[in-house]
C-alpha positions as CSV (number, residue, x, y, z in Angstrom):
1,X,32.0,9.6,-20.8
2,X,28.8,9.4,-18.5
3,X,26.3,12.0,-18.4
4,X,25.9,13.5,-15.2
5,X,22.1,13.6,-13.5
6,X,21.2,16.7,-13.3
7,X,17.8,16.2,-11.7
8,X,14.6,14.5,-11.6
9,X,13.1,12.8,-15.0
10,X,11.0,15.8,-16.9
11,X,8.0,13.2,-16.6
12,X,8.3,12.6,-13.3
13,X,5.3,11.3,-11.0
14,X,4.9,13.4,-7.9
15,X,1.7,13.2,-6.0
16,X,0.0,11.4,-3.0
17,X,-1.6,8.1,-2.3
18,X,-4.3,6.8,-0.8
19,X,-6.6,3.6,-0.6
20,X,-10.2,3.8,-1.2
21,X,-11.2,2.1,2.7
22,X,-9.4,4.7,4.3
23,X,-11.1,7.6,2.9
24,X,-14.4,6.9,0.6
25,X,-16.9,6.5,3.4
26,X,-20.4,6.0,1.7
27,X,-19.8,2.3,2.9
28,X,-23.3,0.5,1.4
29,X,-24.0,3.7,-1.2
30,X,-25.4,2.9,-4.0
31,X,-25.0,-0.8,-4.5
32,X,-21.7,-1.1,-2.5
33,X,-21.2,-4.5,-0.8
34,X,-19.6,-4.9,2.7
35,X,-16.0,-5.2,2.8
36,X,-13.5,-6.9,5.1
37,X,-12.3,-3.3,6.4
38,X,-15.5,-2.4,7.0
39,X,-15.7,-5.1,9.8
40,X,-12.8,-3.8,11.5
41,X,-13.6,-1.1,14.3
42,X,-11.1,1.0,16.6
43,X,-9.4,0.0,19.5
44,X,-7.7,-3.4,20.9
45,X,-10.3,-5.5,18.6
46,X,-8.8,-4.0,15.2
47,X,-5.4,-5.5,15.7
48,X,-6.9,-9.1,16.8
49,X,-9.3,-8.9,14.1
50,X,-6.9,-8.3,11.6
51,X,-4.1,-11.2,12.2
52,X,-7.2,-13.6,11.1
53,X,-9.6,-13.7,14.2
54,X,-12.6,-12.0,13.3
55,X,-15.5,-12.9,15.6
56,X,-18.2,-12.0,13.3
57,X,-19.1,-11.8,9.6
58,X,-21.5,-8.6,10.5
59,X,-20.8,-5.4,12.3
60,X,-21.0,-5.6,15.7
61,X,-23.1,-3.4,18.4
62,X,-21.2,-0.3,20.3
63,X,-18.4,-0.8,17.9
64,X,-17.1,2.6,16.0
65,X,-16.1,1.6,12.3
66,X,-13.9,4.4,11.1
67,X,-14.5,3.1,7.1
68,X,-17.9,3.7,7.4
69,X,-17.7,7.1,7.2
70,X,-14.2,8.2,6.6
71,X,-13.6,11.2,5.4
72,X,-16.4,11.3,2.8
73,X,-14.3,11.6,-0.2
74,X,-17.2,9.2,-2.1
75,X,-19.2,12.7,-1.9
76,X,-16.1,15.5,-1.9
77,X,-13.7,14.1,-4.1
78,X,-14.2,17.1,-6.4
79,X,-13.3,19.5,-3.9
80,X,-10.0,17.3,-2.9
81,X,-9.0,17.0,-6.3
82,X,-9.1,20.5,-6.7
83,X,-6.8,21.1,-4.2
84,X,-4.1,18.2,-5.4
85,X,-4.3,20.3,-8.2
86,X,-3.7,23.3,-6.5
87,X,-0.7,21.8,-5.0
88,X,0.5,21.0,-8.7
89,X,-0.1,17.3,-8.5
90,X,1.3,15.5,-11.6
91,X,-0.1,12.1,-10.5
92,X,-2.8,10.9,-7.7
93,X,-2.1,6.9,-6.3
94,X,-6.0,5.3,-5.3
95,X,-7.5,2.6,-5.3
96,X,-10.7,0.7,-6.5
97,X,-13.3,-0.6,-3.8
98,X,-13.9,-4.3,-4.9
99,X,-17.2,-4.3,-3.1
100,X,-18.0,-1.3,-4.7
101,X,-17.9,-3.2,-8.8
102,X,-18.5,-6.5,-7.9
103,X,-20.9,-6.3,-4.4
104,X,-20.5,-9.8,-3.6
105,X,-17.3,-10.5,-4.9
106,X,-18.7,-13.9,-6.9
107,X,-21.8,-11.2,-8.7
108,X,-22.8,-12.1,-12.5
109,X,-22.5,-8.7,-13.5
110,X,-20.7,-5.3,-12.3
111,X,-22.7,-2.7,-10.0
112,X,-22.6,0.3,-12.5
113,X,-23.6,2.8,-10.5
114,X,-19.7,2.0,-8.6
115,X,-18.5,1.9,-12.1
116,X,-19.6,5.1,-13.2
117,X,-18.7,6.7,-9.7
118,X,-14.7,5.7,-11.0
119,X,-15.3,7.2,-14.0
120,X,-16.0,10.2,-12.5
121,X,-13.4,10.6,-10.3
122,X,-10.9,9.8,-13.1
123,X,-12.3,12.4,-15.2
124,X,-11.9,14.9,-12.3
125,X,-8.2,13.9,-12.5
126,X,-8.0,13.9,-15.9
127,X,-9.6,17.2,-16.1
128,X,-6.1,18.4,-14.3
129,X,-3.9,16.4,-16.1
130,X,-3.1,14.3,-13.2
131,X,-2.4,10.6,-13.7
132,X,-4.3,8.0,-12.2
133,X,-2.4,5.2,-10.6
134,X,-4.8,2.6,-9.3
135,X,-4.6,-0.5,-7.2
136,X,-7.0,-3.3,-7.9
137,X,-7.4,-4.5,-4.7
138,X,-5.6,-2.3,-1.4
139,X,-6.0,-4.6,1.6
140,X,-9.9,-4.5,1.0
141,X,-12.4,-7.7,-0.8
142,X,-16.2,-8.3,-0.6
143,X,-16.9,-9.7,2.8
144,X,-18.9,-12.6,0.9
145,X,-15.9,-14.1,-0.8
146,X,-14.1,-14.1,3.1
147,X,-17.6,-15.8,4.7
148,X,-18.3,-17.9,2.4
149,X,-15.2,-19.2,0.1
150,X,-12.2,-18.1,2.7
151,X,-10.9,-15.1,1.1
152,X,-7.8,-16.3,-0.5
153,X,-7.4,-19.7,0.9
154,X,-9.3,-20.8,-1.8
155,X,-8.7,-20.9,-5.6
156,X,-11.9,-19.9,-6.7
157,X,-10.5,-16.6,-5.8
158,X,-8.5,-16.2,-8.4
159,X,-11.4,-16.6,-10.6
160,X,-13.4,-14.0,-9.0
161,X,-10.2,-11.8,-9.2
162,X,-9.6,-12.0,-12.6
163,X,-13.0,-10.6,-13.8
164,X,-12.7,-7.4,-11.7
165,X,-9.6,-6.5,-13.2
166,X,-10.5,-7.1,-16.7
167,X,-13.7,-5.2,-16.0
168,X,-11.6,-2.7,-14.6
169,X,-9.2,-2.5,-17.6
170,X,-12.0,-2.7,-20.4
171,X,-13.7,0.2,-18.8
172,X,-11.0,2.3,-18.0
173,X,-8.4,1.5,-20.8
174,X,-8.8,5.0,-22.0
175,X,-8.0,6.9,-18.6
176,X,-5.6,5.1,-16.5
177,X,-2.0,3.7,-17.5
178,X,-0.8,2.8,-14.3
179,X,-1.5,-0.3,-12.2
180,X,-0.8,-2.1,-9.3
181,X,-2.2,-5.6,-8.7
182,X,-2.1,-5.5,-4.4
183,X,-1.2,-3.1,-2.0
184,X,1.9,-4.5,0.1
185,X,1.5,-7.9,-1.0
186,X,3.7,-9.3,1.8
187,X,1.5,-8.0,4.2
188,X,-0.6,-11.0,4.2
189,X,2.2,-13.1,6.7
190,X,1.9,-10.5,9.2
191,X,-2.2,-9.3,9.0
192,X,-3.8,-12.6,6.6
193,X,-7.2,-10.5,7.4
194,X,-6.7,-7.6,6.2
195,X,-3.9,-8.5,3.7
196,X,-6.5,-11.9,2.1
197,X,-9.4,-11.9,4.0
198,X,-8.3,-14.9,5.6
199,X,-10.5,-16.3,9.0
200,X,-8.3,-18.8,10.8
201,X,-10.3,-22.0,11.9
202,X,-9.1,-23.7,14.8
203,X,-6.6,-26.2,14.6
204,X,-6.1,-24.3,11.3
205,X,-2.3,-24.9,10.0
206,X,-1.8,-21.2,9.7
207,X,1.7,-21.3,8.2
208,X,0.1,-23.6,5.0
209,X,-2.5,-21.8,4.6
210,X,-1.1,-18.5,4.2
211,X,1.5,-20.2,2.1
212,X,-1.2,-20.9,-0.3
213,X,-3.0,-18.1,0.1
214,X,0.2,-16.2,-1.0
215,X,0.3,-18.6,-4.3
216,X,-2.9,-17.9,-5.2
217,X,-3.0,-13.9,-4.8
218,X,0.6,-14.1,-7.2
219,X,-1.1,-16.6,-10.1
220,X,-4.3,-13.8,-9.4
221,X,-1.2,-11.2,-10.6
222,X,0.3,-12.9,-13.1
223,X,-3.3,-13.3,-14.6
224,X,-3.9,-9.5,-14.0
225,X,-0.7,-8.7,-16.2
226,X,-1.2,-10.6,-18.2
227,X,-5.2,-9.0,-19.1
228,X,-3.8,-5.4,-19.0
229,X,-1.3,-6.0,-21.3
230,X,-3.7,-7.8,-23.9
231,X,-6.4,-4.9,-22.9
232,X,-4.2,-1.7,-22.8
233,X,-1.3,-2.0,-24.7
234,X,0.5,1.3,-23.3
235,X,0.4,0.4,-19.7
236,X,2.5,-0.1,-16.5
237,X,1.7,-3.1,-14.8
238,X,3.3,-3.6,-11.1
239,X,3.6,-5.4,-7.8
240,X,4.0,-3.3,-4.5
241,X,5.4,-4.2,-1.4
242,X,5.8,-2.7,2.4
243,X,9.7,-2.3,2.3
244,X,12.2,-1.0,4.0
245,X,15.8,-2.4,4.6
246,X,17.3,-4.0,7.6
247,X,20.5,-3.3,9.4
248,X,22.2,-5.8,11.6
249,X,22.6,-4.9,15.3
250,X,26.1,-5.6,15.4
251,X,29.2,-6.7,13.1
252,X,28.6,-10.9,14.2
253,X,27.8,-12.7,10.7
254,X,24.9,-14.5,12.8
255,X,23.2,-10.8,12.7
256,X,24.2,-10.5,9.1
257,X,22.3,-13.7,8.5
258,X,19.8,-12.8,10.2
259,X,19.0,-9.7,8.1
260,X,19.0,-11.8,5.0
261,X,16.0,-14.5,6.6
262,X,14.5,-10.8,7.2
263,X,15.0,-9.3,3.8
264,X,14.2,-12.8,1.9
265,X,10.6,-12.6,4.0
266,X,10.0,-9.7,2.7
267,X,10.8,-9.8,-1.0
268,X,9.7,-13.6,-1.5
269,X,6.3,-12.9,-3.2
270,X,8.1,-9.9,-4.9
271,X,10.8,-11.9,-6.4
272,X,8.3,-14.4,-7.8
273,X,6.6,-11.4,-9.6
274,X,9.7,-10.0,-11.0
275,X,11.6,-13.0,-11.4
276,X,8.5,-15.4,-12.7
277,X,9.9,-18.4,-10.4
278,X,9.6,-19.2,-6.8
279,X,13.4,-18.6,-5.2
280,X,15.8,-21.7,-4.1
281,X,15.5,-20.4,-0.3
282,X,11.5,-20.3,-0.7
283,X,11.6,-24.4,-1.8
284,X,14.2,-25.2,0.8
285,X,11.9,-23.7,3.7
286,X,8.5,-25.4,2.1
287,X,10.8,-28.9,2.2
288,X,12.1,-28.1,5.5
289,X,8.6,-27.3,7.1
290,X,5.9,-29.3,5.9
291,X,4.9,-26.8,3.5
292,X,2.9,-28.6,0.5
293,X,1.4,-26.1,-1.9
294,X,-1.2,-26.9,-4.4
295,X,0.1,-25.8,-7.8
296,X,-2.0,-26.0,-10.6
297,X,0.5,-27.3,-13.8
298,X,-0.4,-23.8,-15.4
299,X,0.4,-21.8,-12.5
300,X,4.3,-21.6,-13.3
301,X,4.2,-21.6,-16.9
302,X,1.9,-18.1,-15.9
303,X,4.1,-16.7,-13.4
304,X,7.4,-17.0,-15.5
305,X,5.4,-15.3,-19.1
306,X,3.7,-12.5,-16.9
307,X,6.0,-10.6,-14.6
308,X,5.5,-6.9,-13.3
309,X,6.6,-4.0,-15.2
310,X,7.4,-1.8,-12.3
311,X,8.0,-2.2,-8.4
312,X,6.5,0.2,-6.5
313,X,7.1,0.3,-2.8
314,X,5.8,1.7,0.6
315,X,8.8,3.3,2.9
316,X,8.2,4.4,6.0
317,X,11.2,3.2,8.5
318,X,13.9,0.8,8.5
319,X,14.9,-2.3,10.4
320,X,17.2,-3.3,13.1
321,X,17.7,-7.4,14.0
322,X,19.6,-9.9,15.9
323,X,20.8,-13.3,16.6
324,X,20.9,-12.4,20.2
325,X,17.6,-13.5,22.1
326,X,18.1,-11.0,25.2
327,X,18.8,-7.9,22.0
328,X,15.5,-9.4,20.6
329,X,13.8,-8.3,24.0
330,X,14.2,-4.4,22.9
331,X,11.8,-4.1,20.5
332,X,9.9,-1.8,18.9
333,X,5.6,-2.0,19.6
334,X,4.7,0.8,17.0
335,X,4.9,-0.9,13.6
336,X,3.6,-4.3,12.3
337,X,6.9,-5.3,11.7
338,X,8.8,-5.5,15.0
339,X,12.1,-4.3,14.9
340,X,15.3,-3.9,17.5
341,X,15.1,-0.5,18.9
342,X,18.2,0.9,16.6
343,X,20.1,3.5,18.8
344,X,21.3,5.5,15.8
345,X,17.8,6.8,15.0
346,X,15.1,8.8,16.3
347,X,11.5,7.7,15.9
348,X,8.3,9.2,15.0
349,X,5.0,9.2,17.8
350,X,3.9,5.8,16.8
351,X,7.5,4.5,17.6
352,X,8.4,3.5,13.9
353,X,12.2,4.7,13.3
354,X,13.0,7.9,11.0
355,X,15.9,6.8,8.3
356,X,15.6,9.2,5.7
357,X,18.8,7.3,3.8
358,X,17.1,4.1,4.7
359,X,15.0,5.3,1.8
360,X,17.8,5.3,-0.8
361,X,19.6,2.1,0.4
362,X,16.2,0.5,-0.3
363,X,15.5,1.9,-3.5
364,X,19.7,0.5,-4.8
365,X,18.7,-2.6,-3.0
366,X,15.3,-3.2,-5.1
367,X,17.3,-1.5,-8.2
368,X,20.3,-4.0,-8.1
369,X,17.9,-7.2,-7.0
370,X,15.2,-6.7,-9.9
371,X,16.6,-3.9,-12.3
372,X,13.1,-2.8,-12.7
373,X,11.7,0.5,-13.2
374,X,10.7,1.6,-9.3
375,X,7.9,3.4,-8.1
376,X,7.7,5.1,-4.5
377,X,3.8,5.1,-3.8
378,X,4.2,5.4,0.3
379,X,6.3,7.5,2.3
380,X,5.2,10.2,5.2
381,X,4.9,10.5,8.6
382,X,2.0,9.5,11.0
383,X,1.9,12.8,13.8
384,X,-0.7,14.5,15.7
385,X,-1.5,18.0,14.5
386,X,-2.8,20.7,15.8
387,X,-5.6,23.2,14.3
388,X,-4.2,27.0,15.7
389,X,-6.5,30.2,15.1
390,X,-7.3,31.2,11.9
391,X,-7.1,28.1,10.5
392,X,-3.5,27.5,10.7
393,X,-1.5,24.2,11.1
394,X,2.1,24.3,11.2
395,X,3.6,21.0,10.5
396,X,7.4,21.7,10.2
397,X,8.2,18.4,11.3
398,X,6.5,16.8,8.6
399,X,8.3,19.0,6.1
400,X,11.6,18.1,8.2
401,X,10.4,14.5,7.4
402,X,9.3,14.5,3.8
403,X,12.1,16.7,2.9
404,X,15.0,14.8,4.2
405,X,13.5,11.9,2.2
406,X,12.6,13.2,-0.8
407,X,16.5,14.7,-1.0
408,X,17.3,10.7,-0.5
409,X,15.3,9.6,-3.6
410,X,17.2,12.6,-5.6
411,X,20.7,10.9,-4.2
412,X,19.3,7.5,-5.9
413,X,18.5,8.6,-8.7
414,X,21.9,10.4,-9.0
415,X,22.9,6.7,-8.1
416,X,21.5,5.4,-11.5
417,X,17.9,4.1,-9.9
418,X,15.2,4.4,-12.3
419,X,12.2,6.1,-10.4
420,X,9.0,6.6,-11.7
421,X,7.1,9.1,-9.2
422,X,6.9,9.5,-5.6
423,X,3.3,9.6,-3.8
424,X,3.3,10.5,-0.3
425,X,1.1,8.4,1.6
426,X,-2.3,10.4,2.8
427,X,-2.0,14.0,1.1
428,X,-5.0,14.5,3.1
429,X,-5.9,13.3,6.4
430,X,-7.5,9.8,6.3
431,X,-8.2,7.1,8.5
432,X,-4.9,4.8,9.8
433,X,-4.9,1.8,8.9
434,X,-3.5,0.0,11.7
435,X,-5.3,2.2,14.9
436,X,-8.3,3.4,13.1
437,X,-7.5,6.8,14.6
438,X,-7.9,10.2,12.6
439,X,-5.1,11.7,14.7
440,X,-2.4,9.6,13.2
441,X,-2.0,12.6,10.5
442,X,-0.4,12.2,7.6
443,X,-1.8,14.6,5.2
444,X,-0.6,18.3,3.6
445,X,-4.6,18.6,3.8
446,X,-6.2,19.0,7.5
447,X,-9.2,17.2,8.0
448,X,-11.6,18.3,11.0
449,X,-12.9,14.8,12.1
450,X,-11.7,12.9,15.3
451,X,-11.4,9.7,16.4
452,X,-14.9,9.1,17.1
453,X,-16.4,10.2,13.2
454,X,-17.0,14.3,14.5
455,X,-16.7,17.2,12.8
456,X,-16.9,19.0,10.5
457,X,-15.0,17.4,7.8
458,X,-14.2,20.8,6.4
459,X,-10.6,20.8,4.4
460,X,-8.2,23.2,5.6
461,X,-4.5,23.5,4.3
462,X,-1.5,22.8,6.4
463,X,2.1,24.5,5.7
464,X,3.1,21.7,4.5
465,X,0.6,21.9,1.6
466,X,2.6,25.0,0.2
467,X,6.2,23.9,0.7
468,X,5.1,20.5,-0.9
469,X,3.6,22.5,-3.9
470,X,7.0,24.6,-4.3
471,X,8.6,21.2,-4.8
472,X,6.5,20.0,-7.0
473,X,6.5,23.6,-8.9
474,X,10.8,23.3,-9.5
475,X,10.4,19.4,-10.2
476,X,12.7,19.2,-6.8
477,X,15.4,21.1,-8.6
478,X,17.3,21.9,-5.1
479,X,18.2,18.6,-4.3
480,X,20.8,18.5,-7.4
């Protein structure tokens, strides 16, 4: 009576992901404004900087600032394209540099020289039939717009928003299909500086004001979804959040609940842009804390007409929680959401726990909550590698990884979870976003640049690289 899956969809999307701070480089080239990542350097300064309490609106003296540089894809990007396509990519996740279209943020008119530097790069793509999959805005805007209006605090925002996506979709309608609006929307209650380029005053109600900023970056969606789907007819349209699900600590309901405050923190912003309408939970906490948002009489009417097509997801770990305050004491320091240490798993150098069927309870959970169309666009492992003779770098452990959680998105689809693609995150070696390190390794692609911006910055494949290209080559036929 029910067809039985016998693999993955004939169309389907595998490739990598990346975000256009963490490997461009060519920071002010050609036009290009400064960015908020660009005023984020390595070491202890990166994380205080980025949960709202920058120092300075310039770059500072004696201060390394790994986006400045990168890894140069701005001037390489053909020769990294070349080898996604050797690798057999069928799609290639990136993202757009704000700074880089609109300098300013607030300009009267596009930089073309940044428009025509897109065009390029999608017609590389193109050229081997690899999809585009572009995020408007990943986690970067035009430092002007946080000086000088307060990032996403204010409305005015939206405004500004709004024309660099429709530029974006009237000059690319022809070459890219697939969008996402932000990168990891909900990141913005756990790094507002990185996440909406929001500056904390003092005094500052920080809860409020993230609240709002939140409000504003969804109507900003809404509007974005809205435009692409008036602009180019035949696209994909979707939000994308940091996921990954949460297992109580023990069997007392009080953990249980404790999961679902967790999970509901998480999806909130998510279930607005699916659902078009803030959640019953979400009004109760606002009434209950003092919340007051400012909602233009539009706002809703917008956010119910123009929801997402498609979730698409980051997964790198799951969760552990408690309602005991001495289990709460045991917690993990490697991820940006803190977690119990769970005793069931291992975890990776950076401390985040390694759950490949994590992955495939979170992609039923999204399935059964939105009944969407879902789109894995993160998902790899952070490690240090090492560069042998003979240019050799054997990273069995990220194939371990990878292919213990690939063989967990084949169970869900077998589950009846409608996938779209999966992109690893950083198919070549880029700069981490958290640590600003190059060591933190994700890539099939080996990268000779350190911490400090030296090296060569010559490409060099891992084994990874060929075992991720036989995958890709049989469509992941031996996981069914």
């Amino acid at each position: 009576m029910f067809e039985k899956v016998n693999g993955f969809p004939s169309n389907f999307l595998w490739g990598g992901a990346t975000a256009a701070n963490q490997i461009e480089g060519a920071y002010l080239s050609n036009g290009k404004g400064l960015t908020t990542i660009d005023l984020l350097p390595t070491g202890p300064k990166r994380s205080h900087f980025s949960k709202g309490n920058l120092s300075s609106f310039n770059p500072e003296a004696n201060q390394f600032y790994p986006s400045h540089g990168a890894i140069d894809f701005y001037h390489r990007y053909k020769e990294d394209i070349t080898l996604f396509a050797e690798m057999g990519f069928k799609s290639f996740r990136m993202s757009i540099s704000w700074a880089r279209i609109f300098p300013n943020g607030d300009d009267a008119v596009p930089n073309e020289a940044g428009l025509q530097f897109y065009d390029n790069v999608f017609d590389e793509l193109l050229k081997y039939d690899i999809e585009p999959i572009v995020t408007i805005c990943h986690f970067d805007i035009p430092v002007n717009l946080a000086e000088n209006y307060g990032g996403w605090k204010n409305r005015e925002t939206i405004c500004f928003y709004e024309k660099y996506a429709k530029t974006l979709f009237n000059r690319y309608k022809n070459k890219v299909k697939y969008w996402m609006t932000f990168n990891e929307i909900n990141m913005l209650f756990h790094l507002p500086y990185i996440g909406a380029g929001i500056v904390f005053e003092e005094g500052e109600n920080r809860e409020q004001t993230l609240y709002q900023a939140a409000h504003h970056e969804m109507v900003a969606s809404a509007l974005a979804v809205k435009a692409c789907h008036e602009i180019i007819p035949n696209s994909m349209i979707g939000c994308m959040l940091a996921a990954g699900n949460v297992y109580p600590y023990t069997a007392n309901p009080k953990d249980y609940w404790e999961v679902m405050k967790m999970e509901r923190d998480s999806y909130f912003l998510i279930d607005v842009q699916c659902k078009g309408e803030y959640p019953g939970y979400a009004k109760r906490f606002f009434n209950e804390n003092d919340i007051h948002l400012n909602i233009n009489s539009d706002d809703l009417v917008l956010l119910k007409n123009h929801t997402v097509d498609y979730v698409g997801f980051s997964y790198y770990s799951s969760r552990c929680t408690s309602a005991d305050p001495d289990i709460l004491n045991n917690l993990t320091d490697g991820n940006v959401f803190a977690s119990v240490i769970n005793p069931y798993l291992e975890t990776s150098e950076w401390g985040w726990s390694i759950d490949p069927l994590g992955l495939r309870i979170t992609c039923n959970q999204l399935h059964d909550r939105y009944n969407k169309p879902l789109f894995i666009v993160e998902n790899g492992l952070g490690a240090q590698d090492t560069l042998l003779d003979n240019d050799i770098v054997k990273d069995d452990y990220r194939i371990d990884y990878l292919d213990r959680h690939i063989a967990e998105v084949a169970e869900a689809i077998k589950d009846g979870v409608e996938i779209i693609g999966y992109t690893s995150w950083g198919p070549i070696d880029l700069i981490s976003n958290g640590t600003g390190e190059m060591k933190k390794r994700y890539g099939y692609i080996y990268v000779d640049r350190n911490n400090d911006g030296s090296g060569t910055l010559r490409r060099i494949r891992k084994d990874s690289f060929y075992w991720y290209k036989e995958i890709i080559a049989q469509n992941g036929a031996k996981y069914f």
